[in-house]
N, C-alpha and C positions, 0 to 999 in steps of 0.2 A: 175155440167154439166147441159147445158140447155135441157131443153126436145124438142122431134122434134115437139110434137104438138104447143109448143110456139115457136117455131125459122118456123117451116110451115105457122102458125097462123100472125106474122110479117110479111113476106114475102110477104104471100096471099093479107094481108088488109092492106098493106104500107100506102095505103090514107087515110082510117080509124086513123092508129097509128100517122099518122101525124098532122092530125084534134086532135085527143083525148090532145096532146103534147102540140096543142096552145091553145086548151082550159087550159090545166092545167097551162101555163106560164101564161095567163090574169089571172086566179084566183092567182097564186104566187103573182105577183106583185101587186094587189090589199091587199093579206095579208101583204105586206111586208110594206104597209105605217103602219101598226097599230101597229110592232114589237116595243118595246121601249130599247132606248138604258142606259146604267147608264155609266156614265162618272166619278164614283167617286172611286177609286180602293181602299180606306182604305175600300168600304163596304166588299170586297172579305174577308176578314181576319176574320178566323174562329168563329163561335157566342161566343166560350169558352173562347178567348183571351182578357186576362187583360184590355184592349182598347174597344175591344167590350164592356164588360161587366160596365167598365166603364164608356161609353158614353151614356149606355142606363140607367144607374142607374140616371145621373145627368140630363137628359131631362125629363126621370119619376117623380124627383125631383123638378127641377127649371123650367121644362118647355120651356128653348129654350136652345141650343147648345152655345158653347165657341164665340166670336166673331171669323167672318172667312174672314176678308177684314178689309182691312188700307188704308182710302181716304187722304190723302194729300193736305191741303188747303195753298199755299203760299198768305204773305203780306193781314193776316186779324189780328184787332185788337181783344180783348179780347172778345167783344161784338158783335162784327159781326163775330167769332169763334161761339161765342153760338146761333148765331140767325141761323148761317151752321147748326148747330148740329140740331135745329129742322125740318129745312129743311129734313137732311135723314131722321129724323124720321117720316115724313108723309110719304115716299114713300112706296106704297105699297110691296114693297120686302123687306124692310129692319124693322125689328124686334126688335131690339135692337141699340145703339150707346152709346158709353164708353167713357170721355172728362174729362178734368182736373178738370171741375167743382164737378166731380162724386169719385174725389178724394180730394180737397183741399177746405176751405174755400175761394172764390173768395174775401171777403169782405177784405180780408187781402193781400197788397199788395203782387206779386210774387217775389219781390226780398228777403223779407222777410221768405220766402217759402223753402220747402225742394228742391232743386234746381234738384236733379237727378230726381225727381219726377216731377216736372217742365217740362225738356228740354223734358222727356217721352213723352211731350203731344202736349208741344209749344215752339218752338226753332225757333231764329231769324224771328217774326212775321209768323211761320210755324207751321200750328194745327195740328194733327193728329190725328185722328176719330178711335176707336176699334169700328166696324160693324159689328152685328150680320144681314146677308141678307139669303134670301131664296136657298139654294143650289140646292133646286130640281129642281128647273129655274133658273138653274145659267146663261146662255147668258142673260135673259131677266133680271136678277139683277145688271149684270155686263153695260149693256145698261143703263138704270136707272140710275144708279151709275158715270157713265160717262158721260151721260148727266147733271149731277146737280153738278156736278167737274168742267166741263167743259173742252178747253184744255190743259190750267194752272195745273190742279190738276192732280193728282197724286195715283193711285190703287195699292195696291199689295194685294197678299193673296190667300186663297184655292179656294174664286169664282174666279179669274180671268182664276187658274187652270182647273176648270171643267168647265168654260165660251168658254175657247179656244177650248178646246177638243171639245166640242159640237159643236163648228159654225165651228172648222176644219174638223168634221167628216161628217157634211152635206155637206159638199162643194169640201171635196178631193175626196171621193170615185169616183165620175164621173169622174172627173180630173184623176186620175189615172189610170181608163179604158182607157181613152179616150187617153194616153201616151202610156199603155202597148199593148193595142190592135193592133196598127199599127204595135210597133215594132215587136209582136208576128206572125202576117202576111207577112211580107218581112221574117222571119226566116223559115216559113212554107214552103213560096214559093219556098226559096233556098234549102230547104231537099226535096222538092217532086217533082213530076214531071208533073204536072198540076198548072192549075192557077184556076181550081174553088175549088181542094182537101183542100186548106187552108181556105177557107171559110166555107166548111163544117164544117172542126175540130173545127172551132172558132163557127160554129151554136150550134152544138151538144151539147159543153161544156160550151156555153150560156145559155143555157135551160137550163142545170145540176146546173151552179151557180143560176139563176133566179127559179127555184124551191127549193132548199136552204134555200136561202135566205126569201122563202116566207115562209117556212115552221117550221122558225123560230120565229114563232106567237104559235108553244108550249109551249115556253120557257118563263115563265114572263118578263125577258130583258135579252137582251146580252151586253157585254162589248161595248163599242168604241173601244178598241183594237180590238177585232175580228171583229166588225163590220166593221173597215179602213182594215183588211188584209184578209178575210175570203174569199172573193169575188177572189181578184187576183190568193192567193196560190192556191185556188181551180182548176182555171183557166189554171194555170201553174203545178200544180203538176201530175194532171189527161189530161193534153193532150196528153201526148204517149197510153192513151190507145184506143183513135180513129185513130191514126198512127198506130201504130200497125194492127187495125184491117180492115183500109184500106189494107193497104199493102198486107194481107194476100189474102182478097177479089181480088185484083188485079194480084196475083200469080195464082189463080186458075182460072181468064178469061186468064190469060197469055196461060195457061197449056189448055186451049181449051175448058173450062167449060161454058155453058149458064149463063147470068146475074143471075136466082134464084138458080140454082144451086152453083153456085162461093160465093154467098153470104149466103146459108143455109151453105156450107164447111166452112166457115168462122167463123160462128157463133156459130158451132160446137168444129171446131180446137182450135179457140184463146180465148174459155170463159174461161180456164182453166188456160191460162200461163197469161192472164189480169188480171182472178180475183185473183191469185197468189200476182204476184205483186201488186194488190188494197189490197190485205190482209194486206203485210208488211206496207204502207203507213196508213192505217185505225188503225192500233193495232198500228205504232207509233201514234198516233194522242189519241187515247181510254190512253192510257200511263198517259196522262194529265188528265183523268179523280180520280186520282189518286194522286192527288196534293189537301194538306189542303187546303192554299190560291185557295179562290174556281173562281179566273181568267181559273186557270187550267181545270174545268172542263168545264166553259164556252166557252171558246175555242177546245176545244178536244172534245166536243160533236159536235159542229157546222161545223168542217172540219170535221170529224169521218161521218157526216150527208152527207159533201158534194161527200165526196170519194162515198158513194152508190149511192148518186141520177147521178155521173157523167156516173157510172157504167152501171146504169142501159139507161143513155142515149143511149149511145155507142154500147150498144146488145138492145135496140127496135128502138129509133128514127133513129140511124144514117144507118143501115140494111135500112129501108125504106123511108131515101134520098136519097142514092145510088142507088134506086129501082129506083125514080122517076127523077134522076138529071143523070144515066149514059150516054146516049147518048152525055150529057153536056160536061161533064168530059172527053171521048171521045175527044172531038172537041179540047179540051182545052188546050192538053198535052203539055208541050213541054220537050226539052233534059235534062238530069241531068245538072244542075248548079253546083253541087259539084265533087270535085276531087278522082281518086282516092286513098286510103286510103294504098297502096301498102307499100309506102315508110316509112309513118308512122308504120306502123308494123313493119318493119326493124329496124329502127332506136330506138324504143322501145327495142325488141328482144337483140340489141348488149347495150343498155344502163343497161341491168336486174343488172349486177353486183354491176355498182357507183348509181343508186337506190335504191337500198337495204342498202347498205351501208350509203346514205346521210338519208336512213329512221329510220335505227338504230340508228344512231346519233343523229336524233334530237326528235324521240319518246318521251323518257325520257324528258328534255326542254320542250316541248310543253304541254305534259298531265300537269307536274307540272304548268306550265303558267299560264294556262286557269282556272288553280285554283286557282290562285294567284292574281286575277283580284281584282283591285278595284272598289268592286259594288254599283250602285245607284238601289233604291228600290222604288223612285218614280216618279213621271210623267217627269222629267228632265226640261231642263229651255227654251226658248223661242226664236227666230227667231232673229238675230241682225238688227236693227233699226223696230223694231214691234213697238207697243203702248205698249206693254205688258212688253216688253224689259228697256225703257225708263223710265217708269212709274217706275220698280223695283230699277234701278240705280237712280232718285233722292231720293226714300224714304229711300236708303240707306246711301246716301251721307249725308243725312242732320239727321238720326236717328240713320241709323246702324240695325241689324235685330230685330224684334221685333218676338221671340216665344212664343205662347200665351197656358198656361196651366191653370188647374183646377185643384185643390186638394179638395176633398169631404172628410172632414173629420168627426170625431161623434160630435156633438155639444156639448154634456154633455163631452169632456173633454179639458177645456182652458187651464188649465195647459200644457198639450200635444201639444195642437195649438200653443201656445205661444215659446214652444221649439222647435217646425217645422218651426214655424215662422223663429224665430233665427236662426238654421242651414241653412234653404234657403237662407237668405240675405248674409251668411258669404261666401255663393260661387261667386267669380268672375265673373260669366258668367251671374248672375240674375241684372237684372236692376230695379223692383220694383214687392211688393208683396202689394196684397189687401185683405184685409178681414175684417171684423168687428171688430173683436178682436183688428186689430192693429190700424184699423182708429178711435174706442174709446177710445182706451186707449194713443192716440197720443195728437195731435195739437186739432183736432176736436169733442165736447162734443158730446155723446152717440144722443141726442135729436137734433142736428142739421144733422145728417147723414138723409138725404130721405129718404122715407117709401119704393121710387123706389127701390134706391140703397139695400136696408135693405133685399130687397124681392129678391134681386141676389143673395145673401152674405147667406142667413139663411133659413134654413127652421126647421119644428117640430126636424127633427134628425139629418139633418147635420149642418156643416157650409162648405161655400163653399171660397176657398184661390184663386185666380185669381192670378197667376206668370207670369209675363215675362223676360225671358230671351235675351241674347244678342247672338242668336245663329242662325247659317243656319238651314233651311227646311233641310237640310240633309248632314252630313258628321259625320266622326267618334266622334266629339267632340258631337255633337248632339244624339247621342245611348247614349256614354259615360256618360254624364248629365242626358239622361234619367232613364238609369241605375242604377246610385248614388242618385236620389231621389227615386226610389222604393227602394233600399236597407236604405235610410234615414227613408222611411216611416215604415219600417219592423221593424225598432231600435227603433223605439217611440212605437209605439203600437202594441199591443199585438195581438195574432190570432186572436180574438174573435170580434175585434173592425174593423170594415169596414171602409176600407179608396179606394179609388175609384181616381185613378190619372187618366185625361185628358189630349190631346193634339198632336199635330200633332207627337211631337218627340216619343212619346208614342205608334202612333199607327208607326211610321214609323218602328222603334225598334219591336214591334208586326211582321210586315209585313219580316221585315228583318228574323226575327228567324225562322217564320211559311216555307219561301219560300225555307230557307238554308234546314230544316228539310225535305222539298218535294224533292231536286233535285235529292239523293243518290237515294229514292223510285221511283221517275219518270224516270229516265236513266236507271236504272236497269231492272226498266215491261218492259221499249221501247225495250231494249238488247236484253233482255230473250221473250217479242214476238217476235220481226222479227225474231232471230235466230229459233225460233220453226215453222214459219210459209218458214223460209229458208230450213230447215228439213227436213220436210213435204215433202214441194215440190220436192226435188233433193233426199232422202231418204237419206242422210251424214250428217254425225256425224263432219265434218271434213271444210265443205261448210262454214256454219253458220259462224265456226270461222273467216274463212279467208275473208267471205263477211264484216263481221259486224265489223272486225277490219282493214278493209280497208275504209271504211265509217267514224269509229270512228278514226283514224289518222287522216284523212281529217276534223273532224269538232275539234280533237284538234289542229290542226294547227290555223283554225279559228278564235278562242276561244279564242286561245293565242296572238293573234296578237295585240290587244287591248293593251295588260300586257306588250310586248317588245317594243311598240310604247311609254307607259306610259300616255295611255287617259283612263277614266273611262267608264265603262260597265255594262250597266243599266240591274239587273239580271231576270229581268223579259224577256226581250232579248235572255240573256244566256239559261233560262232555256229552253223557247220555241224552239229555234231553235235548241238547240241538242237533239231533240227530234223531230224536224220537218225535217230537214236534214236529220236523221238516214231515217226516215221512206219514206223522198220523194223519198231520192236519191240512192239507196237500190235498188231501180228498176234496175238503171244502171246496178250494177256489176249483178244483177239477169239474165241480158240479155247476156250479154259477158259470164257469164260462161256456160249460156245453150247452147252458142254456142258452148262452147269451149270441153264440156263433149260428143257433139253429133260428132262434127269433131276427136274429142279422136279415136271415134272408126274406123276410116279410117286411120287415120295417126300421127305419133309421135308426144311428146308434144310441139317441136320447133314449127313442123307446126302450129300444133291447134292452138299454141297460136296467131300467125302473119296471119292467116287465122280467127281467131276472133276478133281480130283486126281490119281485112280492113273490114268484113263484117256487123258488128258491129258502127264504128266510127259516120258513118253519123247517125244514130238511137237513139244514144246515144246524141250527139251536141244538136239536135233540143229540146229534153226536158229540157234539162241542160241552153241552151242558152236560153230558153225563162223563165224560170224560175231566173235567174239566169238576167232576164233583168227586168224581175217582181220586185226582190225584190232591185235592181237600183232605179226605176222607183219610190216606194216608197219612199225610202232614198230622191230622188231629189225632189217629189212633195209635201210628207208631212209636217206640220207643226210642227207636233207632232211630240215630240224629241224622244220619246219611240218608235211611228211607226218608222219613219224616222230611225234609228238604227237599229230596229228590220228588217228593209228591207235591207239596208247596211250589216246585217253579214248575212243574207240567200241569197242575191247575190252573194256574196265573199262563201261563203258556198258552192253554187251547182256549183259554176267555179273549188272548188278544190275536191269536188266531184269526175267529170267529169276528171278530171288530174289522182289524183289517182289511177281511174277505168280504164283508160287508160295503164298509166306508171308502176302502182304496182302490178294493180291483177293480171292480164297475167304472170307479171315474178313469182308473187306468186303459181297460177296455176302451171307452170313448172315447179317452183323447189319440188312444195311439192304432184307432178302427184302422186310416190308412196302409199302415205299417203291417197292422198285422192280418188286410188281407193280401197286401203284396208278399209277405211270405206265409202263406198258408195254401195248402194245396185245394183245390177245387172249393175256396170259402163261398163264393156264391152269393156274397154279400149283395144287397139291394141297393143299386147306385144310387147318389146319393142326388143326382138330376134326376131320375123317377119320383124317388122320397118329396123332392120339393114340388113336382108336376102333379102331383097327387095331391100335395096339399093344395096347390092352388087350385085347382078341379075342385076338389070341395069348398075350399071358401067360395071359389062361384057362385057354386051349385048353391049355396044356403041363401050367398042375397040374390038369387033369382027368386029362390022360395020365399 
C-alpha cells in the first residue's frame, strides 16, 4: 500500500517528479550504450558440464578453440588454394586455417592420395579452409572473411551464427518498435475514450522500458535474446497497468472528485489490485531465474527488472502527467469506439456446456503434444535467399556437413589412442580423423609433419584428435554420435585418465540435457508462484486452481500446435514462453474474476458471470491485442529464427489466452460457484434461496401489474 505522504508528495511536486523522470531516462540511455551484449548461447551452459569443462581444458592447453568457420574457395588450382590459405592467415581475426597441405604430403601427386581425405579439402577445383576466427567480434570477422572470399566464395559455420545475431540485434530492435508502436497506439485509441490517453500509456511505459534497459549496465552482459525481446514484452505486458489506473482516475473525476483528489483515490485504490497482478507476471518471470542453462536467469532478471521499473512508472510519473496534461485529455475525448459486450456474454453463457465438453476432450491430446515436440536447442537456420542461406547450400552441395570435434586425450597412452582411433573411423557418420599418432604412423614420416601442425596435435600431457564428421549442427543423429563417442571414450579409458571431448554436437547434447532438466523446475516455481500470489490476493484455496489451469490449457494448446502441424520447436522458445504466458497473461483471468466475486455478492452466478463479461471484455482485448501483436511483430521483423518463433508462439499464446479467459473461466466460475465460496475467505456470495426468492417476488409482482 502506498503511503499518503508519497502519493501527497507526487501529487504536490508533479513538475519536480517529471523533471527528476527525464533526468533519469538521459542517464538510462547513455548507460544503455555501454550494456554488452554475448550472442553466443553454448556460453549459457552450466561451468560443470562436460562441454564447458572441456573447452576450457583445450584452450588452457593448446591455446586457441576448434576451427569455427568453412570459407569455400571455387575454381582455384593447388597453388593458388595455398597462396588463399595464407591470405586468411594474415587477417587480423583469423587465428588459425586448417588445408590439405596440414594433412597430406602435397609433394605427391593427389590422385595418388587418400582420396576421402582429398575431397575433405579440395573437390572439383573447390578448397575448403577449417578457420579458427575471433568469435568475440564475430560481425567483424564474418566482414573480413567475406571480403577476402569475395562473392564467389562460400562461409558457413558458428561465426556466421553469432555474425548474424549481432548485426540482427543492432538493427531489429528499433525496427521492431518502430512496427509495434503504431499498431499498439491504433489498439489504445480503440479501447479508450481520448486520443491523448494512448499516448500517455505509451510515455509512461517508455520510460519504464528506457530505464530497464539502462540499468542493465549491472549485469556484465545480457543475451541477444533478451536484448531482441526485453524491450517489446515489457512494453506489452505492463501496459494494463497504466489502463487500469487511468480508468480509475477517470471514475472518480466522473463521480465529482477534484483532479488531485481523483488522482490521490487512484493511487490509493488501484496500487493494490496493480501490484497484484505485477506480482503474478514478476514471480513468472523470477521462475527463470531458476533455470541451470543460465539464458534463464539472464532473461528473468531483466523482465523481473522491467515489471518494477514499469510499476513504479505508472504510481509516480503517470499520477504527475495527468496532473499536468488533464485539461488536454479533456479536450480530447471522444465516444467509445468499441461495442457493447452484451451479446458476447450471452452467447458465452449458452455455449458453457459444448466448452467444457470440447475442453475435456482435447486436455489430454494437447498436454501430451506439447511434450512431444520435436526440439531445436540452437540458434535455428537463416532467412531464405540471405548470403548466409546461400553460402550454407553450396558448402553443402559440394562437401556435405562438416562437424568439427576435438578429442583431448593423455598422451602417455598410444596404445589407447590408436584403438579410439579405430573405433571412430569404423562409424559411418565420421569423414576423417587427425592426429599425430595417425599421420606418423601413415603415408607421412614423423619428421616431415610441421612444427606448426605438431603444436595443434600434442602438448606435455595431451594429444589432441581433430574428428569430423558428416553430421548436421543439430538433429537426433547429432546427440546420437555424440553420445556414442563419450560412451566410446568411457570403454577405452579408465576413470582416472582425462579425456576432454569438444565440439559443437557436444555442447549442443550439453545444452539439450541442462535445458530438459530446467523445464519440470521452472513450470513448476512459475505454477506454485502465481497460484500463491493468486491466493493471497482473493484469500481461496479454490481460485489459483481454476485460474492457473485456465492459463495452462491455453499455453498447452499453444505448445501443441507445433507437434500436430509436424514442424520443429526450438526449446528455448517452449520454455520461455510457458512461463511468460502463465505470468503475463494471468492478469486477464485475475481481472474477470475480481469482477465476478464482487458481482457474486449482488446476484446469482448466471448473472455475475454475463455481467463480467460485458464489463470486463474491452479491458481485457487491449492488453491481450497488443501483446499478442508484439509478439506478431517480432515473428514478422526478425531475422533471428529463435526470436522470430519465440515471438510467433507468444502471439498465438496471448490470443488464446484472451479466448480462454473469456469462453472458459466464467463457465468455470459458474459451475464450480459452490466450491469456491466454501473455500474463499469472507466470499459473501448472495445465496442462492434469496436469488430464487427474489426472482419469484418479481415475477409476482409483474402479473399483479
Amino acid at each position: 500500500m502506498l503511503g499518503d505522504k508519497i502519493i501527497n508528495g507526487i501529487v504536490k511536486h508533479h513538475k519536480l517528479v517529471t523533471i527528476i523522470f527525464a533526468l533519469m531516462v538521459a542517464v538510462s540511455i547513455f548507460l544503455s550504450t555501454g550494456v554488452k551484449t554475448n550472442f553466443d548461447l553454448s556460453s549459457y551452459i552450466p561451468e560443470e558440464a562436460d562441454s564447458t569443462v572441456a573447452l576450457e581444458k583445450m584452450q588452457e592447453e593448446f591455446g586457441e578453440a576448434l576451427p569455427n568457420v568453412e570459407v569455400a574457395m571455387p575454381n582455384m588450382t593447388v597453388s593458388e588454394a595455398l597462396a588463399f590459405k595464407e591470405k586468411l592467415l594474415d587477417l587480423d581475426s583469423v587465428s588459425g586455417v586448417l588445408w590439405l597441405d596440414d594433412q597430406l604430403d602435397l609433394a605427391v601427386p593427389l590422385d595418388l592420395q587418400d582420396q576421402a581425405t582429398v575431397e575433405s579439402f579440395y573437390k572439383d577445383s573447390v578448397a575448403l579452409y577449417q578457420v579458427t576466427a575471433d568469435k568475440d567480434n564475430a560481425a567483424e570477422s564474418l566482414v573480413s572473411l567475406r571480403e577476402a572470399a569475395g562473392e564467389d566464395g562460400a562461409i558457413r559455420g558458428q561465426i556466421v551464427e553469432l555474425a548474424e545475431a549481432q548485426l540482427a540485434t543492432q538493427s531489429e530492435v528499433t525496427r521492431i518498435m518502430l512496427f509495434a508502436v503504431p499498431i499498439a497506439l491504433v489498439i489504445l485509441i480503440i479501447a479508450t475514450n481520448s486520443w491523448l490517453e494512448p499516448i500517455l500509456f505509451m510515455l509512461v511505459i517508455f520510460v519504464g522500458v528506457l530505464l530497464n534497459l539502462g540499468t542493465n549496465i549491472i549485469f556484465s552482459e545480457v543475451s541477444f535474446i533478451t536484448q531482441s525481446v526485453a524491450a517489446i514484452l515489457q512494453l506489452a505486458v505492463t501496459m494494463d497497468y497504466a489502463i487500469f489506473f487511468l480508468h480509475r482516475t477517470n471514475e472518480y473525476k466522473a463521480e465529482g472528485d477534484p483532479l488531485d483528489v481523483a488522482v490521490k483515490k487512484s493511487m490509493k485504490k488501484s496500487f493494490q489490485p496493480v501490484s497484484s497482478s505485477a506480482a503474478t507476471t514478476l514471480f513468472g518471470f523470477l521462475a527463470l531465474v531458476f533455470m541451470r542453462f543460465k539464458l534463464g536467469p539472464d532473461m528473468g532478471l531483466v523482465l523481473a527488472k522491467g515489471i518494477v521499473f514499469s510499476l513504479i512508472t505508472v504510481f509516480a510519473l503517470l499520477p504527475a502527467l495527468i496532473m499536468l496534461t488533464d485539461r488536454i485529455i479533456e479536450k480530447t475525448t471522444h465516444r467509445s469506439l468499441l461495442p457493447s459486450f452484451k451479446g458476447l456474454a450471452k452467447v458465452v453463457t449458452k455455449l458453457a456446456i459444448p466448452i467444457l465438453i470440447i475442453v475435456a476432450l482435447i486436455i489430454v491430446p494437447v498436454f501430451l503434444g506439447q511434450r512431444a515436440n520435436n526440439f531445436l536447442y540452437g540458434m535455428g537456420g537463416y532467412g531464405e535467399g540471405s548470403r548466409a542461406a546461400r553460402d550454407i547450400e553450396i558448402v553443402n552441395d559440394k562437401f556435405g556437413n562438416n562437424m568439427q570435434m576435438a578429442m583431448l586425450v593423455p598422451r602417455d597412452k598410444p596404445a589407447k589412442e590408436e584403438v579410439f582411433i579405430e573405433k571412430l573411423e569404423e562409424l559411418p557418420e565420421i569423414k576423417s580423423v587427425t592426429s599425430f599418432i595417425s599421420m606418423s604412423s601413415a603415408a607421412i614420416p614423423p619428421d616431415i609433419i610441421s612444427e606448426e601442425l605438431t603444436s595443434q596435435l600434442l602438448t606435455d600431457d595431451y594429444s589432441r584428435m581433430i574428428v569430423v564428421s558428416n553430421s548436421p549442427a543439430e538433429s537426433p543423429e547429432t546427440f546420437a554420435l555424440a553420445e556414442h563417442i563419450r560412451e566410446l571414450s568411457e570403454e577405452i579409458y579408465n576413470e582416472g585418465e582425462e579425456v576432454h571431448l569438444v565440439g559443437e554436437n557436444f555442447i549442443m547434447t550439453d545444452m539439450r540435457d541442462t535445458i530438459k532438466e530446467d523445464n519440470l523446475i521452472v513450470n513448476g516455481l512459475a505454477i506454485l508462484a502465481v497460484a500463491v500470489v493468486i491466493a493471497i490476493a482473493f484469500r481461496s484455496l479454490s481460485l489459483p486452481i481454476l485460474l492457473v489451469l485456465t492459463i495452462e490449457i491455453s499455453i498447452w494448446i499453444n505448445l501443441a500446435i507445433p507437434y500436430f502441424n509436424g514442424t520443429d520447436l526450438n526449446y528455448i522458445g517452449y520454455l520461455i514462453v510457458s512461463t511468460v504466458q502463465l505470468g503475463a497473461t494471468v492478469d486477464y483471468g485475475i481481472l474477470l474474476t475480481q469482477h465476478y466475486m464482487d458481482n457474486r455478492q449482488i446476484m446469482g452466478r448466471k448473472e455475475a458471470s454475463r455481467k463480467s463479461i460485458t464489463d470486463t471484455a474491452a479491458s481485457l482485448m487491449a492488453p491481450a491485442f497488443i501483446l499478442a501483436a508484439a509478439g506478431f511483430v517480432l515473428a514478422a521483423v526478425s531475422s533471428i529464427t529463435v526470436v522470430s518463433e519465440l515471438g510467433l508462439v507468444l502471439g498465438r499464446g496471448a490470443l488464446l489466452s484472451l479466448f480462454m479467459v473469456i469462453f472458459l473461466l466464467p463457465n468455470l466460475l459458474r459451475i464450480f460457484d459452490r466450491f469456491v465460496e466454501k473455500t474463499t475467505m469472507r466470499a459473501n456470495f448472495m445465496p442462492d434461496r434469496l436469488i430464487h426468492r427474489n426472482d419469484t417476488q418479481e415475477l409476482t409482482h409483474n402479473e399483479q401489474s
